[in-house]
Each structure stands twice: as C-alpha cells, then as structure tokens.
C-alpha positions in Angstrom: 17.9 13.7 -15.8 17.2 15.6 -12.5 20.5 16.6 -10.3 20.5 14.8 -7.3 19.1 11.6 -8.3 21.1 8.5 -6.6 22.9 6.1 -9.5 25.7 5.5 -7.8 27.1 4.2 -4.7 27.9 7.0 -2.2 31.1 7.1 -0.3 30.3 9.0 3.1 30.6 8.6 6.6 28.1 7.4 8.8 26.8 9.5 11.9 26.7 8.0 15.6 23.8 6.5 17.0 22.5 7.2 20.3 22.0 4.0 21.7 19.7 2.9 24.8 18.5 -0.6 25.6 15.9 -2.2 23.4 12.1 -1.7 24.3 8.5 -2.6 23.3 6.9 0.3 22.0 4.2 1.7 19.6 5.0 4.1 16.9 2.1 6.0 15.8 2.8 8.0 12.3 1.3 11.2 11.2 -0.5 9.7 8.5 -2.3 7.8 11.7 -1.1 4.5 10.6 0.9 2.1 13.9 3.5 -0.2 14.0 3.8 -2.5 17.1 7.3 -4.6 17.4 10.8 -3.3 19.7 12.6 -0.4 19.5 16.4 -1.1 18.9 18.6 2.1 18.6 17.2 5.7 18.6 18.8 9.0 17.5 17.8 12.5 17.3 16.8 11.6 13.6 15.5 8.2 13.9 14.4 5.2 16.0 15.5 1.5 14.7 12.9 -0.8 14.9 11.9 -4.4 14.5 8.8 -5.4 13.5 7.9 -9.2 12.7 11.0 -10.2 12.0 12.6 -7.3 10.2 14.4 -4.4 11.3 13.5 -1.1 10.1 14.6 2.7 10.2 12.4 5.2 10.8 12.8 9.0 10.8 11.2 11.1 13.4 9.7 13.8 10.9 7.1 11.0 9.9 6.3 10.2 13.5 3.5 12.0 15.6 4.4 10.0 19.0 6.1 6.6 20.1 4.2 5.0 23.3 7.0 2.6 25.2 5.2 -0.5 26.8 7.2 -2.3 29.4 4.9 -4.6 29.9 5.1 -6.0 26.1 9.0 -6.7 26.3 7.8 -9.9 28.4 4.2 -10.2 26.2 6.8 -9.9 23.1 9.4 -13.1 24.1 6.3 -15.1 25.2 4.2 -15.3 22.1 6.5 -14.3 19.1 7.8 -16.5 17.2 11.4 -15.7 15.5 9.1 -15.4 12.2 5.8 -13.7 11.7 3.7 -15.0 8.8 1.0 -12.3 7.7 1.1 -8.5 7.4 1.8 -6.3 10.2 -0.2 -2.8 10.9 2.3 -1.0 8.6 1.9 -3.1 6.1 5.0 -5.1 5.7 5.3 -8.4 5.3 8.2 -11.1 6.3 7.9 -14.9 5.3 10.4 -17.1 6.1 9.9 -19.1 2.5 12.6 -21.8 3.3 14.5 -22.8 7.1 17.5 -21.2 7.1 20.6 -23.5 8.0 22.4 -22.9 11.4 25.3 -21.4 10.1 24.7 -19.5 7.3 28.5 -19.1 5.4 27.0 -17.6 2.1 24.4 -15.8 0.4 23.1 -18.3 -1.5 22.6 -20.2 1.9 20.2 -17.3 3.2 16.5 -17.5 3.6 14.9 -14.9 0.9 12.4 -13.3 3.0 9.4 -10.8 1.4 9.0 -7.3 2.5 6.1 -5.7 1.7 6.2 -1.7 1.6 4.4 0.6 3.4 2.2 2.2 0.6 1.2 -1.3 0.0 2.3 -1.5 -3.8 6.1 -3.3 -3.6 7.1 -6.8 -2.4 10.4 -7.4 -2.7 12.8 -10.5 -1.8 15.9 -10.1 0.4 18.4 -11.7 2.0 17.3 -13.0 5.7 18.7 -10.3 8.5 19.4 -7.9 6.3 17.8 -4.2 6.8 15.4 -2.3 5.4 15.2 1.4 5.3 11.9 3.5 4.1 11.6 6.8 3.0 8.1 7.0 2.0 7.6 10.7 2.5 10.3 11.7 -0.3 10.1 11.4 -3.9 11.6 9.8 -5.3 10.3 6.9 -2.8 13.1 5.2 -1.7 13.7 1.9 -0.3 17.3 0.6 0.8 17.6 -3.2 1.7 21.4 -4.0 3.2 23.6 -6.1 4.7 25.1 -3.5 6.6 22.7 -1.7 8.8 22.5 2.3 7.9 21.4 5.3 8.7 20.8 7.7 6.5 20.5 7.2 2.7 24.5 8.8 1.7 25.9 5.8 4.4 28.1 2.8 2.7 27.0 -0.3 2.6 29.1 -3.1 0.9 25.9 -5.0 -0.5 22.6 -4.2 -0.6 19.6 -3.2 -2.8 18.1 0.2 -3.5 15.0 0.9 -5.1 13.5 4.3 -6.1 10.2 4.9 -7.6 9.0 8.1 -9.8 5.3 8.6 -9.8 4.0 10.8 -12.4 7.3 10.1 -14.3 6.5 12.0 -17.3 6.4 15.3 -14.8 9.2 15.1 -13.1 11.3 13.6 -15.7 10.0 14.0 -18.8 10.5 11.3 -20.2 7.9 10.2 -22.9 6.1 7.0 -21.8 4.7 6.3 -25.8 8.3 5.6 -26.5 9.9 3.3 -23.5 12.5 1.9 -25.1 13.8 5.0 -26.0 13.0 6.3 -22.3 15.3 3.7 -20.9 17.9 4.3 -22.8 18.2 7.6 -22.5 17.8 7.1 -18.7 20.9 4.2 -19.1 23.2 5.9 -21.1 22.6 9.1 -18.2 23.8 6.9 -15.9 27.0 6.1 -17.7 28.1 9.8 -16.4 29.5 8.6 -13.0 29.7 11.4 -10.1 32.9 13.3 -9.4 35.4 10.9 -8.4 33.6 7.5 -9.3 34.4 5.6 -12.6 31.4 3.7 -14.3 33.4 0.8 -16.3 30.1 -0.7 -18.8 30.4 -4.4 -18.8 27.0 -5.6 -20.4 23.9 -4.1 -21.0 20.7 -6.5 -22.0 16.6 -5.8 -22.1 14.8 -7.6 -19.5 11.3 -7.6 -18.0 10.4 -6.2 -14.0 7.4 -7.1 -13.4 6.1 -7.4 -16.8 7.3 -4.0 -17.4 10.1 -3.1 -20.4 13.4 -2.5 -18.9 16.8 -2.2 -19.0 19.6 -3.5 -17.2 23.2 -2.8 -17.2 25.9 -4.3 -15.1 28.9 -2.4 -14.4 31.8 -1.7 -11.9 32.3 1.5 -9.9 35.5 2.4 -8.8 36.2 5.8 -6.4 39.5 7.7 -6.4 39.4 6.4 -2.7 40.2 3.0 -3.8 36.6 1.3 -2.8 35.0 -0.5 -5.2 31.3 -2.1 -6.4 29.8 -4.6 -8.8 26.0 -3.6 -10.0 23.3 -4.8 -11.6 21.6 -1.1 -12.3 18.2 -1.6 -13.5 15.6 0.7 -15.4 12.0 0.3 -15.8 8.9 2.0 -16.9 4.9 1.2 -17.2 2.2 3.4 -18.2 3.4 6.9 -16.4 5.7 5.2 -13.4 9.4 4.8 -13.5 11.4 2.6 -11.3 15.0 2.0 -10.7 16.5 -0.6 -8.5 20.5 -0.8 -8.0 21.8 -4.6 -7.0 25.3 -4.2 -5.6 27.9 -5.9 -3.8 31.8 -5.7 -3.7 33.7 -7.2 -6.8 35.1 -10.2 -5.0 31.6 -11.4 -3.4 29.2 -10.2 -6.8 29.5 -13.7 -8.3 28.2 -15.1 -5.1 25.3 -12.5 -5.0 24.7 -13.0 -8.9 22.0 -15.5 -9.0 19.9 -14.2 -6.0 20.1 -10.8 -7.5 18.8 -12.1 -10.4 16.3 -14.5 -8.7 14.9 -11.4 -6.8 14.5 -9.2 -10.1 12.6 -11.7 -11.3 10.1 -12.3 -8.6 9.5 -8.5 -7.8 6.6 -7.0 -7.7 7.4 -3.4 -8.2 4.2 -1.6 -10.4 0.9 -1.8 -8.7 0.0 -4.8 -7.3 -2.8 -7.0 -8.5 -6.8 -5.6 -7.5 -5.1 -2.2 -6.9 -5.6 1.1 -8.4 -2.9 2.2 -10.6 0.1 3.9 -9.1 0.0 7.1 -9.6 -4.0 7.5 -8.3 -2.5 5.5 -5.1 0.1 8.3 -4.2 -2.3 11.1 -5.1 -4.7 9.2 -2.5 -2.2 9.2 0.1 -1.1 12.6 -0.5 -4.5 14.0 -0.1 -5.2 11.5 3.5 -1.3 13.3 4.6 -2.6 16.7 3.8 -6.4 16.0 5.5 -5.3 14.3 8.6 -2.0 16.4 8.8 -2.5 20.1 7.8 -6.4 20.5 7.5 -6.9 19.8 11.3 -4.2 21.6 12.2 -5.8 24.3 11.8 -4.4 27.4 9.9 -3.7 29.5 13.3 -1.1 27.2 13.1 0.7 28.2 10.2 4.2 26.8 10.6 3.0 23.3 11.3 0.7 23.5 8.3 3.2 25.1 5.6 5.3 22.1 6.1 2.9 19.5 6.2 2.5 21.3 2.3 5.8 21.7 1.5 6.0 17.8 2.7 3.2 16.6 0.4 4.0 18.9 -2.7 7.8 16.9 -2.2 6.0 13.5 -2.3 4.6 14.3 -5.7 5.5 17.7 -7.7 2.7 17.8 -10.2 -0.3 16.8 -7.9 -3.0 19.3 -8.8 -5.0 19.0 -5.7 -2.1 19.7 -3.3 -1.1 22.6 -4.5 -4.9 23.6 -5.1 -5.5 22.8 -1.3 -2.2 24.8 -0.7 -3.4 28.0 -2.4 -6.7 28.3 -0.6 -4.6 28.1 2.4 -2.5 31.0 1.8 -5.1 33.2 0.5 -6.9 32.7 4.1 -3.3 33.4 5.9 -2.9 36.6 4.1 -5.7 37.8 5.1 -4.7 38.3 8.3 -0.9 39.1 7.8 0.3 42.8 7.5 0.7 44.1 4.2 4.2 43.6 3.9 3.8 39.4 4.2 0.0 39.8 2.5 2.0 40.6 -0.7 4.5 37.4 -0.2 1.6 35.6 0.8 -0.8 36.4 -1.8 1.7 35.7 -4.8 2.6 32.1 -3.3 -0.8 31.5 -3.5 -0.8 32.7 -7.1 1.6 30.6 -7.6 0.2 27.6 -6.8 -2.9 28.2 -8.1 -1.6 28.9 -11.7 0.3 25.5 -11.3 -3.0 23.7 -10.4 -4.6 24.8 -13.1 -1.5 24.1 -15.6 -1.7 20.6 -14.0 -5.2 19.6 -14.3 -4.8 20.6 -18.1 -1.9 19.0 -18.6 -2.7 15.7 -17.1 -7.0 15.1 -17.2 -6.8 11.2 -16.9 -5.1 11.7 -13.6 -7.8 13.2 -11.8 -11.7 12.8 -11.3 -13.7 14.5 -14.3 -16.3 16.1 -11.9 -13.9 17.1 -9.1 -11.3 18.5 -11.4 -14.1 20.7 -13.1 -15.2 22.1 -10.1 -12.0 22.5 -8.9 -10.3 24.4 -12.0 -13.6 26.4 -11.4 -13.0 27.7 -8.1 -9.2 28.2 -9.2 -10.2 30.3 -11.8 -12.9 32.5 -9.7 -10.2 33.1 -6.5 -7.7 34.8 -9.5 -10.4 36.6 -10.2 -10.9 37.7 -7.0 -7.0 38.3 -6.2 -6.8 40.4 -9.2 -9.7 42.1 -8.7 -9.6 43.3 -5.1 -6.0 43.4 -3.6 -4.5 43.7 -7.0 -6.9 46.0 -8.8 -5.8 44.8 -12.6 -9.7 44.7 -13.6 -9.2 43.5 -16.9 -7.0 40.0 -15.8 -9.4 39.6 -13.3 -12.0 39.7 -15.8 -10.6 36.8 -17.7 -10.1 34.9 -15.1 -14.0 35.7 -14.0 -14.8 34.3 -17.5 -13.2 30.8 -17.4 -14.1 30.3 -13.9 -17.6 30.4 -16.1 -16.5 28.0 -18.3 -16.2 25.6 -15.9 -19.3 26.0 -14.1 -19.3 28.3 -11.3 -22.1 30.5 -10.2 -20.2 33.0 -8.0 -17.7 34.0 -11.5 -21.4 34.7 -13.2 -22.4 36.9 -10.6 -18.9 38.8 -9.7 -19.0 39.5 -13.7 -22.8 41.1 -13.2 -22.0 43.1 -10.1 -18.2 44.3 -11.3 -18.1 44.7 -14.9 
C-alpha cells in the first residue's frame, strides 16, 4: 500500500478564509467545463460555491477565470427555487427526495439529497446541507461530503463521508484484480496499521456488496493521543481494474444515530461506472487526454512552464496512462531542441524517460487502449529512440534496435532511417 494514502481521520488545523460578501458569478474551468450558482467565501486557494442547492469547494489551480455578474444576484433570488431538480453544467446533481421537516434535531430527520460528480461516474446520497468537496484533478480522486464545512482535505470534520477512487488500480497498487477477495483483504488488514498517534480498535469486519461490486467493510474506532475520537464504517471495493474506498464517520456518541443512513447510503451508491457509460478507466484516460489537448497543446510549447505542469498535472491524475506520457515525450524532445546543451541533456533524458514508460505501458496494459492507435503510437515511440540515440547520442547500435521495432510496428520512416544509416 502506497504512503500517503488517507485511512484515517486527520487531526490538523484548519487555515483562515478570506471572506467577502456572497456574489453571482461564473466559474469557467480549464478543462472548459462552467458552473453558474453564488460565490460564498474565497481564499487564495479556493472559492466556496453553491450551485443548485449544494455548496461546493473549488481550488483555483483547476480554474482558468471566474466572471462575477451583479446583475444575477437579483436574476438568482427571483427564479431559484431552494431545490434544483436536474443536472447543473458541472454535472452535479441535487434532489430533494423527501421535504425536510422545519427543524431538523437529528440525522435520521435530514433530507438525503444525490450529488452527482463531476466526471459524471458517482452519485452518492448525503445528508441535506452538508458539503461537498471535489478534487478531481488528483489521484487518487477524492470526494469529501461533511457536516462541517472544510477546506482543505487534512481539515477535521466530526462527521462526514470520504470517498477515494484508484483508476488503473492494478498500476498504482498492484493489487491483482483475478483474486479480489484476496485484494481486499490485504487492503483491510493495511488499514489496521493506524498513523503515528492514532489507535485503530477492530470491532467487526463483514463482506458486503457496493454497487454490485465485492467488498469489504470494517467498522472500527479511532482514538488520537490528543484525546479526539471517531466511529467508522471503512469500506473497500474493487471491479474489473478500479478500486474504491469510502470512509463513513462520525464521533462515538452520535455513530449510532448516523448507523442506518450510513448504511442506507452504501447501499444505494453508485460508485463504478454508471449505466450506458464506458468503463472507468477508458473515462479518465478520455479526460486526461481533453485536459492535456485543451490545456497544454494550445498552449503552445513557447510556453513551456505553463505546459510542463499542465503534464505533470495529467500524469498525477493517472500514473500509468500511455498516451500522456507519450504526448509528454514528443514535447520535450521539441523543447530541447532549442535549449542550450546543458538543459538539452536534462531535457532529452526526460523525454527518454517517458517514452520508455509509454512503451512499457502500452505492453503491459493492451486492453486499455485502441489497437490501431496504440500500434502507431508504440511505432513512433520506437523510431524517435532511434533518432535520440542515433543523432545527439551517437550509440549507433541502440539506435539500431530501436530502428528495428519501430519496424515491427509499422512505420515507414524506421525502414528508411535503417537504409540510409546502417
């Protein structure tokens, strides 16, 4: 199990907002998607925003601009309803599926409403007025539903729901999805090794079903040397090559209240891909490759700052996509070219780097990727090592190899470099 992934709850201490006065605005992403609602509280990290009829964080690194309207503040208290039925541009969804009472004294007396994530393959029930935080462009994905409203992922919150979401599991984690049960436990008893500071006390573990998918789930109670405290329902699950894990969790006193909706919203979740969708892992690599087009590609690569991290960005979303670090390669290759011989080194062996991983990638994992498109593409892979260890290298015979299984896989200019060089 990778460092750094989040089990547990984590004890830190929130960061001040900058506050100003709600206004109407439109939030335009980088990926080019928009999001029309109010904008609550803003930072120099993040804006706060609600969006028919749920509040929402999002960071500024994901956001190209955010166009204020004054003139929809009074548009906004005319014609909107406290509820919105339907999707909204982004993609999220919030249904009031029963009237909530007037005065609402405990959880079981909230409104379950259904948010619907941004990359279009999660609903989830929550808790009406509770608050939802995406990180779409991390990976894990993350999702964070609370009752407290956060800011960054490490904040407390004394009940909430967390979700993360490995695409391309058996990449990044290795585990083997032939075997799940196996998978999931070894993934459960991981999680029994509580952070510095935190005791994991084991109170039940059971097999259940998420979404039709195997799983595992264990309830438990975390204690920190601080003194604060949590009852969870931690729950592992795994179909085809995507692993999910969703943490349920509330303070011991209040979990018995939170039981049966935790349980009610495990059981309606819709966490794998959704019905007349592709299947996970081909949506992510989708969006990766829009992010890189609309993001780095029209950039430009005079722009090379701008450009690396739009890369670095996309290669975080999903570690073993082929095409991104294919895409990634070509584009340091054209940036050495023009950088002094110092940085053409640096540059060059980057771009090495990445396209030996491509390769590797598109080996390793052929049912990820389109037949024709990856043999054209572990083609051209192939012929640019030939190239780099050809000319600014000079190791003729590597170069030579790589010539021949750029070959292999169909290119004419390998066929011709072999005739004119060898």
């Amino acid at each position: 199990m990778r460092a750094g992934l989040k089990i547990f709850i984590l004890f830190a201490v929130p960061f001040l907002a900058f506050a100003r006065p709600a206004s109407a605005a439109t939030i335009i992403f980088k990926s080019g998607e928009k999001v029309v609602g109010t904008i609550m509280e803003r930072s120099d990290q993040y804006v706060e925003f609600e969006t028919s009829g749920t509040t929402k964080l999002y960071f500024l690194e994901d956001i190209a601009t955010i166009e204020e309207d004054a003139a929809l503040v009074v548009e906004k208290k005319k014609e909107e309803p406290a509820m919105l039925k339907g999707p909204n541009p982004a993609g999220a969804l919030a249904v009031n599926e029963k009237k909530a009472p007037e005065k609402q004294n405990s959880f079981s007396d909230q409104a379950l409403m259904l948010y619907g994530n941004r990359r279009g393959d999660i609903n989830i029930r929550h808790p009406q007025g509770w608050h939802i935080m995406e990180k779409k462009y991390a990976y894990p994905y993350q999702i964070y539903i609370s009752r407290e409203r956060i800011k960054s992922p490490n904040d407390v919150f004394e009940a909430g729901i967390t979700i993360f979401k490995y695409y391309h599991q058996s990449w990044y984690l290795n585990l083997n999805k032939d075997n799940v049960e196996q998978s999931l436990l070894t993934m459960a008893q991981a999680s029994e090794q509580a952070p510095p500071g935190v005791t994991k006390t084991l109170v039940k573990r059971k097999s259940i079903l998420l979404d039709g998918a195997s799983g595992i789930m264990d309830e438990a109670i975390l204690k920190a040397d601080s003194g604060r405290e949590a009852r969870v329902y931690h729950v592992f699950a795994m179909k085809d090559d995507v692993f999910v894990q969703f943490i349920l969790e509330a303070k011991p006193a209040e979990f018995e209240n939170y039981r049966g909706r935790f349980e009610e919203i495990l059981k309606t979740a819709r966490i794998f891909n959704l019905a007349g969708r592709e299947p996970d892992n081909k949506t992510l690599d989708k969006e990766i490759e829009q992010y890189v087009l609309n993001d780095a590609v029209k950039s430009g690569s005079s722009d090379f700052r701008q450009v690396a991290e739009v890369f670095e960005k996309a290669v975080a979303m999903n570690p073993s996509n082929a095409k991104t670090r294919f895409l990634r390669a070509g584009f340091l290759m054209d940036v050495a070219k023009g950088a002094d011989q110092k940085n053409q080194g640096l540059f060059l062996k980057e771009a090495e780097a990445d396209f030996m991983m491509a390769a590797e990638l598109y080996m390793k994992f052929p049912q990820d990727y389109d037949q024709r498109d990856r043999h054209v593409n572990l083609g051209q892979i192939y012929f640019l090592l030939g190239d780099m260890y050809y000319f600014p290298y000079g190791q003729k015979d590597n170069a030579k190899e790589f010539y021949k299984k750029s070959v292999e896989f169909g290119d004419p200019r390998a066929s011709e470099a072999l005739k004119k060089q060898f």
